[in-house]
ROSE-4610 file (N, C-alpha, C; in Angstrom, 1 decimal, always signed):
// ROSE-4610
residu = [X/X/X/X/X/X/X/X/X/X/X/X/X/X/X/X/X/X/X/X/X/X/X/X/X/X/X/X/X/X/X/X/X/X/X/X/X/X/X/X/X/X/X/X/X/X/X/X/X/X/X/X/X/X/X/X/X/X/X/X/X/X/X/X/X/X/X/X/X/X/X/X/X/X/X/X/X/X/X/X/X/X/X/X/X/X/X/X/X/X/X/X/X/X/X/X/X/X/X/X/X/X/X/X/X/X/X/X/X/X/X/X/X/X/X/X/X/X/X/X/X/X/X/X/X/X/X/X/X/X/X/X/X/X/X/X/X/X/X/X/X/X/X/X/X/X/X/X/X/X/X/X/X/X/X/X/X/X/X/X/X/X/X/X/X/X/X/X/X/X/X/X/X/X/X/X/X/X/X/X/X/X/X/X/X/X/X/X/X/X/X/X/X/X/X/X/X/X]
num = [1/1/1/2/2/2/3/3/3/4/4/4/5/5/5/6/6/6/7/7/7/8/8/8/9/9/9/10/10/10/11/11/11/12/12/12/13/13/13/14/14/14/15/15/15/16/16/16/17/17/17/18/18/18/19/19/19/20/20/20/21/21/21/22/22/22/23/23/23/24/24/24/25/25/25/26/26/26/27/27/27/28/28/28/29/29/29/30/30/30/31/31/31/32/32/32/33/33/33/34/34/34/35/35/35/36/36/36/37/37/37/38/38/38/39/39/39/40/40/40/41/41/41/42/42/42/43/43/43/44/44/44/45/45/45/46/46/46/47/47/47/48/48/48/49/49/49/50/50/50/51/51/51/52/52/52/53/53/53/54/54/54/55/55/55/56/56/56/57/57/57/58/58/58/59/59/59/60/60/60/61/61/61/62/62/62/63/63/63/64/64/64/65/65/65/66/66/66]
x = [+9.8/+8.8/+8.6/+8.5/+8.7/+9.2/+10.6/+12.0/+11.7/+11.4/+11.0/+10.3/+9.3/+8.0/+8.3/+9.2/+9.8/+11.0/+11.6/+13.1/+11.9/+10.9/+10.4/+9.6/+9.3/+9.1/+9.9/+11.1/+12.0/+12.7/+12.5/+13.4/+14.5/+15.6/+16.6/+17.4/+18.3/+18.8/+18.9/+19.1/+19.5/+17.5/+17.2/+15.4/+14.5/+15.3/+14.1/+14.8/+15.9/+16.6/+16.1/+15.9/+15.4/+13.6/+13.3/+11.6/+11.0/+11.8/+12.0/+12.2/+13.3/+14.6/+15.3/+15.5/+16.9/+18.5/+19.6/+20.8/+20.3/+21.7/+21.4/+22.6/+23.1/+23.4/+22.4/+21.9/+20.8/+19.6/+19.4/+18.8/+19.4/+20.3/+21.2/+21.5/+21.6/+21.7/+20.1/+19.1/+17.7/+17.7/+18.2/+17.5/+18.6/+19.8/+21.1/+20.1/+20.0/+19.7/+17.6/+17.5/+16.5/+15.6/+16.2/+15.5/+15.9/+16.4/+16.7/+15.6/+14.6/+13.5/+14.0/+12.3/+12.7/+13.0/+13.7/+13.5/+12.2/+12.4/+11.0/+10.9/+10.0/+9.6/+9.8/+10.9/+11.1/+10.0/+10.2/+8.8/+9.4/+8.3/+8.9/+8.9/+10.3/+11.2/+10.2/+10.8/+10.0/+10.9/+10.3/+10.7/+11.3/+12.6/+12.4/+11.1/+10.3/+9.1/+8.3/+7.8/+6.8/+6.7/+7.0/+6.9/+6.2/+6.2/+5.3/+4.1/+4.1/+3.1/+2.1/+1.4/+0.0/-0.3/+0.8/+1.1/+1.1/+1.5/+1.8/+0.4/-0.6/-1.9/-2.7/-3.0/-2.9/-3.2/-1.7/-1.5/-2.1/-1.9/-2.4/-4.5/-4.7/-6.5/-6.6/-5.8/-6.3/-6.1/-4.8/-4.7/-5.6/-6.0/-7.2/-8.4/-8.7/-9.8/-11.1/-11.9/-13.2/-14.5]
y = [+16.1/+17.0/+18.0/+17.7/+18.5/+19.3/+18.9/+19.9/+21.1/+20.8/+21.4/+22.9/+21.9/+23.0/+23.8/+23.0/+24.6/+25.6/+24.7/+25.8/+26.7/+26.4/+27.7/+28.9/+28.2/+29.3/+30.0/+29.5/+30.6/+29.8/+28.6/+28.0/+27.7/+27.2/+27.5/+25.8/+25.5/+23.6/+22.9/+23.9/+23.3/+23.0/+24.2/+24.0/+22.9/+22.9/+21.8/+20.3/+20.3/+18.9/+18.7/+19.5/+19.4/+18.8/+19.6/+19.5/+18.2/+17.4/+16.0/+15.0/+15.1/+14.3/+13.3/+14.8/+14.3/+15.3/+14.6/+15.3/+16.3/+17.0/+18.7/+18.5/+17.2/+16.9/+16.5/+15.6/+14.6/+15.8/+16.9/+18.1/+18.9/+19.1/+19.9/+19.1/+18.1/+16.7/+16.7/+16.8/+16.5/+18.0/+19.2/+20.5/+20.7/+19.9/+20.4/+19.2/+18.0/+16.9/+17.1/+17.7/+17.4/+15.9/+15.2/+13.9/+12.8/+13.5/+13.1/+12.5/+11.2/+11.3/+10.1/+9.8/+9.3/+7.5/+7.0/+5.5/+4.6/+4.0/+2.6/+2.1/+1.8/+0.5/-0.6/-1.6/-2.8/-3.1/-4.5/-5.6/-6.4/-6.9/-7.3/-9.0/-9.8/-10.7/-11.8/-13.0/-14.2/-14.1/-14.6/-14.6/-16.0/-16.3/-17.6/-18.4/-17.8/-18.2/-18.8/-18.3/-18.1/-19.7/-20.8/-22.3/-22.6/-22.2/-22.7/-22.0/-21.0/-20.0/-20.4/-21.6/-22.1/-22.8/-24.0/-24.6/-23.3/-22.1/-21.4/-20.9/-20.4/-19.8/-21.5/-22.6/-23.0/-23.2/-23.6/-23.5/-22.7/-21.5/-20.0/-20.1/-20.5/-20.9/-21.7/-22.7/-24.4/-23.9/-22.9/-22.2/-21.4/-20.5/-19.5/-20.0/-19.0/-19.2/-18.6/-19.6/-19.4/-18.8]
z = [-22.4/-22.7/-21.6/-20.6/-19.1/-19.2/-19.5/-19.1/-20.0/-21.6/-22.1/-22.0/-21.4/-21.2/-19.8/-18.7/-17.5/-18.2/-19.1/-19.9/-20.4/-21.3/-21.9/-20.5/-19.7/-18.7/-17.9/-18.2/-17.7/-16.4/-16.1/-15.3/-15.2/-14.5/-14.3/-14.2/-15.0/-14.8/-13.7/-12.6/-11.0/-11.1/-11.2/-10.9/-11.6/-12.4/-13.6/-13.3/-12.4/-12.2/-11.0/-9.8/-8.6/-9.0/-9.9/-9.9/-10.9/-11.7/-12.1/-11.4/-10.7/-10.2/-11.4/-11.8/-12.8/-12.2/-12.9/-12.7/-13.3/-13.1/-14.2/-15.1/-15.6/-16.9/-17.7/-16.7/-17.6/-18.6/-17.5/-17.9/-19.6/-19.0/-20.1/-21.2/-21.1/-22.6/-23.0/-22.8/-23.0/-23.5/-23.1/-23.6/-24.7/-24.9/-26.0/-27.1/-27.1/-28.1/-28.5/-29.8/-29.9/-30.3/-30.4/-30.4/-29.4/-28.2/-26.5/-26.4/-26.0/-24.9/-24.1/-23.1/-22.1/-22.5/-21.6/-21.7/-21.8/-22.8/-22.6/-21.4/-20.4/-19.8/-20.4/-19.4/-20.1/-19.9/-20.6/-20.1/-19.2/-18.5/-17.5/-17.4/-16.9/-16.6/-16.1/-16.2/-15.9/-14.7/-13.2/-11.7/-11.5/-10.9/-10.5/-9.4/-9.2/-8.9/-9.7/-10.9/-11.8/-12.0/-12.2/-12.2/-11.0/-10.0/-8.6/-8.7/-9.3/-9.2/-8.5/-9.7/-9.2/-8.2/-7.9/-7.0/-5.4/-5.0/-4.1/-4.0/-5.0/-4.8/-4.4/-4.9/-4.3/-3.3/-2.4/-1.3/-0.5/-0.8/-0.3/+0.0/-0.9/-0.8/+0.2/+0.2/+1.1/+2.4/+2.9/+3.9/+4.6/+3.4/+4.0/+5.0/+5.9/+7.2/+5.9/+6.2/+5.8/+6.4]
C-alpha cells in the first residue's frame, strides 16, 4: 500500500525501494501485480525451552535479592 501511495506521488523505484527497504524488484512486482501484498506474520514456534519454562522462572524467583 506504501509503494503505492509514493508511485502516485511521483517517486521514483530506486526511491520507493531505498525509502521501504525493499529491492527495486520487489518494488516493480508489487506496482506490476495488483493483488501483490505484504506477507502474514507467522505465528510464532514452540522453543526448545518452552518445557522448563516454569521450572527456569522458578528458579529465577528463588534467586532473586529481596
Amino acid at each position: 500500500m506504501e509503494i503505492r501511495v509514493l508511485h502516485r506521488h511521483g517517486k521514483g523505484i530506486r526511491e520507493i525501494a531505498r525509502a521501504t527497504g525493499s529491492s527495486r524488484n520487489t518494488v516493480r512486482r508489487y506496482l506490476r501485480d495488483e493483488s501483490a501484498g505484504r506477507y502474514k506474520p507467522r505465528p510464532s514456534r514452540a522453543t526448545k525451552l518452552d518445557p522448563f519454562k516454569d521450572y527456569v522462572v522458578e528458579r529465577l524467583k528463588a534467586a532473586a535479592p529481596e
